[in-house]
C-alpha positions in Angstrom: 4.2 17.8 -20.1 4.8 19.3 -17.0 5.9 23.5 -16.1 9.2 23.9 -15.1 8.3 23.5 -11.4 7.3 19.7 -12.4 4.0 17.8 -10.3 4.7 19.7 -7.0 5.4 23.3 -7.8 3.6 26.3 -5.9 3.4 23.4 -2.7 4.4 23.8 0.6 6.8 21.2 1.6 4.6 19.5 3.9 1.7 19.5 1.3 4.5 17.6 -1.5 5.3 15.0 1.6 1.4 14.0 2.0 1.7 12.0 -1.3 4.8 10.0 -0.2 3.2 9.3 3.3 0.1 8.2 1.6 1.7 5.9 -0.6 3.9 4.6 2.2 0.5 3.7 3.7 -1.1 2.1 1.0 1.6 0.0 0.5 1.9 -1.5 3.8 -2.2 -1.5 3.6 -1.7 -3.6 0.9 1.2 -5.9 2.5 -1.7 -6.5 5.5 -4.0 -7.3 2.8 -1.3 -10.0 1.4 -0.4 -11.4 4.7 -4.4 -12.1 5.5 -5.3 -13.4 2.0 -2.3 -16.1 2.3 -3.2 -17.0 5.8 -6.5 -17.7 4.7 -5.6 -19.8 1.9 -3.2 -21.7 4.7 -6.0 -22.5 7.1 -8.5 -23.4 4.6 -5.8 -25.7 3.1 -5.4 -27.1 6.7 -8.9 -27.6 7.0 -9.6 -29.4 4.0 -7.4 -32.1 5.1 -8.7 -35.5 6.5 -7.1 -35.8 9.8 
């Protein structure tokens, strides 16, 4: 269990924000990382094919 002042107690407000802006960029890191993966299965799909 947490004190009374829960995860970010004793923070300054721009030192409880850091965790939110990291996560925001981790998950849009990790939509890039989604986009490139499916492209790649796309063009290696496309290659495969006997034109």
């Amino acid at each position: 269990m947490r004190g009374p002042w829960g995860r970010f107690g004793g923070m300054d407000v721009s030192e409880a924000k850091q965790p939110r802006t990291l996560e925001d960029e981790n998950a849009k890191l990790k939509r890039m990382l989604a986009d490139a993966m499916l492209d790649n299965v796309a063009l290696k799909d496309l290659l495969e094919k006997n034109w």
